[in-house]
N, C-alpha and C positions, 0 to 999 in steps of 0.2 A: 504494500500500500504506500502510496506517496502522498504526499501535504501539497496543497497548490498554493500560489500568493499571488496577488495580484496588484501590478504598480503601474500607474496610470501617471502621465504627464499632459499638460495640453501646451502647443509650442503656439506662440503667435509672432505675425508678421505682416505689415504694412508697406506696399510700396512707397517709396519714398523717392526724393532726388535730393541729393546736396550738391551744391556750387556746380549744378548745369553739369555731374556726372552721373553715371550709371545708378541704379537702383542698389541703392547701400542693403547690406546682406542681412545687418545687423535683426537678432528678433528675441523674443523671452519665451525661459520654459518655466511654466508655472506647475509646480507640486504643490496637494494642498496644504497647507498648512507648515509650508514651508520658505522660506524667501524665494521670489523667484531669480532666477540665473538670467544677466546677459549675455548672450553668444553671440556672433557671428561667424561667417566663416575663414578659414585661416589663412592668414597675410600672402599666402603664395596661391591663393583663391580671392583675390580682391576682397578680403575680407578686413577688418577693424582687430589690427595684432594686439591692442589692450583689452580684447575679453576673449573668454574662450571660447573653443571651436570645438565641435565634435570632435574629433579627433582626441584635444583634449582630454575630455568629458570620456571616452574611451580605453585611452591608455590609464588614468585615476582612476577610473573605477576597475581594471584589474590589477594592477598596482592595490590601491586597498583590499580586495576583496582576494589577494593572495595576499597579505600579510595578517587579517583576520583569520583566516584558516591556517595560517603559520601559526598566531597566538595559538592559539585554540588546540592543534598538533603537539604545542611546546606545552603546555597546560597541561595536556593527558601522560605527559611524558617528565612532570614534575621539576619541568627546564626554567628558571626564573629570566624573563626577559628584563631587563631593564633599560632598552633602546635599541630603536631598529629606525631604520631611513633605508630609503630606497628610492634611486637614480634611476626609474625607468626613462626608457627609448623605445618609442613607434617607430617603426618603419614603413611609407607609404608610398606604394609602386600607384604612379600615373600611366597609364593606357595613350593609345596614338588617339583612340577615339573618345578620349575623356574619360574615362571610367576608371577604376581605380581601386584598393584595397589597403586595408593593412595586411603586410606580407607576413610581417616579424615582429615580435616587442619581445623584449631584453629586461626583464628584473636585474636588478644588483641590488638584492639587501646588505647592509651591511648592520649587524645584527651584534648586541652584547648581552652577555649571560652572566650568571653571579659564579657560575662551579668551572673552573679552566676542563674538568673532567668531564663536562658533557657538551664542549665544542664540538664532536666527531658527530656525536648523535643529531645534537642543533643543526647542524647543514645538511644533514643529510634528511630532514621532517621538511625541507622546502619541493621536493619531490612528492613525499602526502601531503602535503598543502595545496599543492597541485592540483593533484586526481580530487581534493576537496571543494576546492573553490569554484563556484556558483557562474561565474563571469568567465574563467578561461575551460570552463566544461560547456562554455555558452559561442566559442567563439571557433571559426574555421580556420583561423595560423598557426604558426609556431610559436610558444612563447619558451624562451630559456632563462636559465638561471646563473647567475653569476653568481653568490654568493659569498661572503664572509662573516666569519665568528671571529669575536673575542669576549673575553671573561675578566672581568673586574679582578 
């Protein structure tokens, strides 16, 4: 048996014209009961480079939703995190005829533990974090892991 969820956003968008240019991309997604986010699309898409862009919005959310299933791995496995950051990278292949994907994203957690004796096991739970996490069980590329530990 599986559990279903259901998350709803609604995106709005107005054409517009600034200073006798194109139709600016810029538009809002509204969550309820959330602030809404302004997007546009990204600076190499005639987009507004001061807010984000799908793509954006993309790579953070697996980015967080693999280092939530990281805790959570390191949790079952009585590993004390006390800091993690992570440098992700999209990689996005443009088409002759427009179209386009993300090919690749590249995790690098760089991850700190209290016990120097469960560095081996900590990097090696970014793999079932992996096959755990909600967002790259959701996605059609490669995502790899660069990892690092260290211990307080």
């Amino acid at each position: 048996m599986s559990i279903k969820h259901e998350f709803k956003a609604v995106v709005s968008w107005v054409a517009q014209t600034v200073y006798n240019k194109k139709t600016i991309k810029n538009h809002t997604v509204h969550i309820s009961n959330k602030p809404d986010l302004q997007l546009s699309a990204a600076k190499g898409f005639k987009g507004d480079a001061r807010l984000y862009n799908p793509e954006d919005l993309l790579l953070s959310s697996l980015a967080s939703c693999h280092m939530m299933s990281y805790l959570y791995c390191c949790s079952q496995h009585n590993i004390e995190v006390v800091s993690y950051t992570d440098e992700a990278i999209a990689y996005l292949e443009v088409c002759a005829n427009g179209s386009g994907r993300i090919s690749k994203v590249v995790l690098q957690p760089v991850v700190t533990i209290t016990n120097v004796n469960q560095i081996d096991l900590a990097l090696s739970l970014h793999k079932k974090a992996n096959e755990l996490c909600f967002i790259a069980n959701s996605c059609n590329f490669i995502v790899t892991h660069q990892s690092t530990c260290t211990a307080l």
